[in-house]
N, C-alpha and C positions, 0 to 999 in steps of 0.2 A: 269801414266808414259808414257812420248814422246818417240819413239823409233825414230831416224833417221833412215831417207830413205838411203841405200848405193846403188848407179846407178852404172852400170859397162859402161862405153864408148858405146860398143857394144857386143849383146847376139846374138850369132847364132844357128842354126838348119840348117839341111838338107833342110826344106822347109820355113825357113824365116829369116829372121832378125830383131832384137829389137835396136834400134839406138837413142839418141839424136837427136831433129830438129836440123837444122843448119843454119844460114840467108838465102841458098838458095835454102829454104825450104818454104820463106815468102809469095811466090808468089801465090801456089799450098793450103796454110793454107789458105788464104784469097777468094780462088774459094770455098773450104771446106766451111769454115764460111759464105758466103753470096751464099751457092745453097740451094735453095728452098725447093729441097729432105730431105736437111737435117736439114734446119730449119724449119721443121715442125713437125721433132720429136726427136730432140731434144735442150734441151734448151741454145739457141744460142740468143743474143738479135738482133735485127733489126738495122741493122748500117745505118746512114743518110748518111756517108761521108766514101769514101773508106779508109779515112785515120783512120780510128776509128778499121775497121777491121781489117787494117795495123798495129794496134797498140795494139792488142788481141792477134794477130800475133806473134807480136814481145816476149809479155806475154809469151806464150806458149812456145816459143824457150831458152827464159832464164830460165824460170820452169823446160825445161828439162834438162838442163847442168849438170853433173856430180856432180858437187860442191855444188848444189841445194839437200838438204839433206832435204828440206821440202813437195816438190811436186815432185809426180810421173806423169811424163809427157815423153811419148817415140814414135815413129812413129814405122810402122811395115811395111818393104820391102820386098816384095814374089821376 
């Protein structure tokens, strides 16, 4: 049995914030996805075309939407 994901908008703490990406968030994902630090440990695929990482990007922001009851996807603001 599937249990939906229920996302709240936004989770706060004293010392952080749990949020939704947002599109102007797309710019900052796609440094993420194609820095080298991080594609080496973890599994990130190798983008030809920046428009490809642009579009992973894009993935990950609608994954995180509220509405999105299937993937847990949230960014974390100190």
């Amino acid at each position: 049995m599937e249990l939906p994901i229920k996302k709240k908008a936004l989770i706060t703490t004293e010392r952080l914030t749990l949020k939704p990406f947002s599109v102007q968030d797309v710019d900052e994902l796609v440094d993420l996805l194609t820095n080298p630090d991080i594609t080496k440990t973890f599994m990130v695929p190798k983008f030809e075309l920046h428009s490809q990482a642009e579009a992973l990007a894009n993935k990950l922001i609608a994954f995180s939407q509220v509405a999105d009851e299937n993937h847990l996807e949230t960014v974390v603001v100190q």
